[in-house]
C-alpha positions in Angstrom: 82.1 217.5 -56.7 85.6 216.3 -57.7 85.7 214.7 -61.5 83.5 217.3 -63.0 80.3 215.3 -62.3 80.8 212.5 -65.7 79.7 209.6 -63.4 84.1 208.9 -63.1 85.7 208.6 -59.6 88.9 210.0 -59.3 90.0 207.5 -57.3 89.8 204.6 -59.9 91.9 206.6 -62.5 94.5 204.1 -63.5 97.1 207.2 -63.6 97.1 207.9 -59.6 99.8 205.4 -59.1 101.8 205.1 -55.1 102.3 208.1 -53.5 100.2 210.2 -56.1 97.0 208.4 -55.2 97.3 209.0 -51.5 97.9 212.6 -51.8 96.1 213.9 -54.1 94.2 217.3 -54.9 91.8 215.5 -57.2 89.7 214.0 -54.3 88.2 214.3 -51.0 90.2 211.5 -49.4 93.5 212.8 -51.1 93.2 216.5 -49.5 91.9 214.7 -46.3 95.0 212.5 -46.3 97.3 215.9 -47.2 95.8 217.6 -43.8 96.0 214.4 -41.7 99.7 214.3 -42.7 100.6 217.4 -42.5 99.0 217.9 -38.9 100.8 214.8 -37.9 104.1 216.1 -38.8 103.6 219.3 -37.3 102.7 216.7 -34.1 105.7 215.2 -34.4 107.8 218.4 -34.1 106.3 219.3 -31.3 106.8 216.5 -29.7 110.4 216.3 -30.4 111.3 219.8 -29.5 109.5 219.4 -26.2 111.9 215.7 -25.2 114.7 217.0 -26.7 114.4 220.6 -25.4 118.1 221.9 -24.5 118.5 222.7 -21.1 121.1 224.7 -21.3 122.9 225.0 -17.3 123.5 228.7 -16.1 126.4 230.6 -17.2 129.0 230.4 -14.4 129.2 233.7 -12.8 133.5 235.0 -12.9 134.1 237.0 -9.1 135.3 239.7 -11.1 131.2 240.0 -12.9 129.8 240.6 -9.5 132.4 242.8 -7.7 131.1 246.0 -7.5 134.4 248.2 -6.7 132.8 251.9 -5.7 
């Protein structure tokens, strides 16, 4: 287990301050919290890319492409 088994929790060391406590490779909560956010930003991309998916309108097609001159 995290904190090399001396009875101290990780999570009450005074030097995991903000951001750093959160996400954290120290404890079970911070590596939890590392997958949760990194699954929730891929989410988000997703998400995005599928709203704001270009739809791009078909080239217009010149009379001179589809003439076929035998």
């Amino acid at each position: 287990m995290a904190g090399g088994g001396d009875g101290h929790d990780p999570w009450d060391d005074p030097s995991l301050k903000g951001f750093k406590r959160y996400f954290n490779n120290k404890t079970q909560k911070g590596r939890a919290n590392v997958a949760i956010a990194t699954y929730a930003v891929l989410a988000v991309y997703i998400v995005y890319a599928k709203v704001y998916k270009s739809k791009k309108a078909p080239a217009p097609t010149n009379a001179s492409d589809t003439c076929r001159c035998d």
